[in-house]
N, C-alpha and C positions, 0 to 999 in steps of 0.2 A: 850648878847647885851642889852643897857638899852636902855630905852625908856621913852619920857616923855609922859602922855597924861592928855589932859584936860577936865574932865567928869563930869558933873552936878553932883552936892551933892547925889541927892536919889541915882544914878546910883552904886558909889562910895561905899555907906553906902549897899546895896545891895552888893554887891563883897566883899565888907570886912564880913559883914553875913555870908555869904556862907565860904568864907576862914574861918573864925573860927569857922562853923559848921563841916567842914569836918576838921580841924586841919591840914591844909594845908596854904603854903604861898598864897597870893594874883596871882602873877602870874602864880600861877598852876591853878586857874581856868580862868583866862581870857585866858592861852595858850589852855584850854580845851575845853572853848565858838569858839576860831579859826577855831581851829582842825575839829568842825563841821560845817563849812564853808564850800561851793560846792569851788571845786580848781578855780586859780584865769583865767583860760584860758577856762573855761568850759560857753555855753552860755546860760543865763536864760530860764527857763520856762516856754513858752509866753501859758499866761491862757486867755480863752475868756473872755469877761468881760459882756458880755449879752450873751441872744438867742432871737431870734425873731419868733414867732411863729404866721403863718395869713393862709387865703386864697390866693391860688395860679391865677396866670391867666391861667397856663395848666391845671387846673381842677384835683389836683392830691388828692387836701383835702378830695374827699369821699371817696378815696380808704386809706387815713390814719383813718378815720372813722371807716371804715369796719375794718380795721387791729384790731384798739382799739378797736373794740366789739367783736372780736373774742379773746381776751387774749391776745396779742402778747405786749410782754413790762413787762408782771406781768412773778413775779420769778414762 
């Protein structure tokens, strides 16, 4: 199947590199950048994007205290 695509110069100039470092056509390594692609029905990996870390109003922060000064956390 061809395919047309339209890819910013450095992009382009990058993938021909690689193609003529491995001595391989062009589309063996864009078909190889795919390949490692998660499949297209599989769904992302919702990452948190903070933590929040405070005093509680149950009062629970002196017994994380206590936990911390006892070791618990360290390998």
């Amino acid at each position: 199947m061809s395919v047309t695509l339209d890819l910013p110069d450095h992009v382009l100039r990058r993938l021909a590199a690689e193609a003529d470092r491995r001595g391989v056509p062009l589309a063996a390594v864009v078909t190889e950048l795919v390949e490692h692609l998660p499949p297209a029905d599989e769904q992302p990996v919702r990452r948190l994007a903070f933590i929040g870390v405070g005093a509680s109003a149950g009062g629970i922060t002196h017994r994380i205290d206590e936990l911390l000064d006892e070791g618990s956390g360290r390998d």
